[in-house]
N, C-alpha and C positions, 0 to 999 in steps of 0.2 A: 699483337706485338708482345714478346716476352718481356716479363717484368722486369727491373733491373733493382741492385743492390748496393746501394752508394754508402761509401764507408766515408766520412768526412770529420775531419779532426773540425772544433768547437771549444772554445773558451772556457774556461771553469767560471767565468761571469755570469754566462747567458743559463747553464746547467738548472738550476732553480728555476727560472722561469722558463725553460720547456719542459721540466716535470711538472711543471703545479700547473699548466697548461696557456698561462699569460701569453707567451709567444707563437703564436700559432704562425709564422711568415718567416723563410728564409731568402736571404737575396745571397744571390753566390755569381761569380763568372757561370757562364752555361759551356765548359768544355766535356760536358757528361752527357749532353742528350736528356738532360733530364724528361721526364714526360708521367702525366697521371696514371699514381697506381702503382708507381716504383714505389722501392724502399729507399730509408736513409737514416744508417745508425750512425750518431755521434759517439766520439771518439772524444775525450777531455783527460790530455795528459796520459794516455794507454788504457785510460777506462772507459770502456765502453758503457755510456750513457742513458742506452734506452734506444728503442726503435721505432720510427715513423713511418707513414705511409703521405706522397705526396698527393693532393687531394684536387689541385692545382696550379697551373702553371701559365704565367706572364710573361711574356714575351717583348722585347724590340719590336712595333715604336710605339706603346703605352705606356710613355713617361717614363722608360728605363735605360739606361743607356744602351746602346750597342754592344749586342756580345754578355749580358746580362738578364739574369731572371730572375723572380720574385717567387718563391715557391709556397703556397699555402701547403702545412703539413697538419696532418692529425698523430695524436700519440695511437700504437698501437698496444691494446689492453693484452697483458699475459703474458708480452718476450723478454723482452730484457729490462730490468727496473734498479737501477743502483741505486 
């Protein structure tokens, strides 16, 4: 399966604690297909963030509601660093 490239706007909250690496877990709606081994650069306010690789992914019905995922991401070393 080809990779995909998820561009997803993020809070200027959370920004610190996905670069210094504290957050490793994103929970979103799943209307993306997300799946292991995509990508996902946040987007905070038109600046792009940094870019992740999703490492894995939680699915409906392991304690998440319907229509929801749990994404384990790792930062990815070298691409985009604000």
């Amino acid at each position: 399966m080809k990779k995909k490239i998820h561009n997803l706007k993020v809070d200027k909250a959370y920004i610190f604690s996905l670069k210094e690496g504290h957050k490793s877990c994103e929970v979103r709606f799943n209307d993306r297909d997300y799946q292991k081994g995509d990508e996902i650069h946040f987007d905070a306010d038109g600046q792009l963030s940094g870019c992740w690789e999703i490492t894995h992914v939680l699915t409906f019905p392991t304690g998440l509601k319907d229509g929801y995922v749990a994404l384990s991401i790792k930062k990815i070393r070298g691409i985009v660093d604000a």
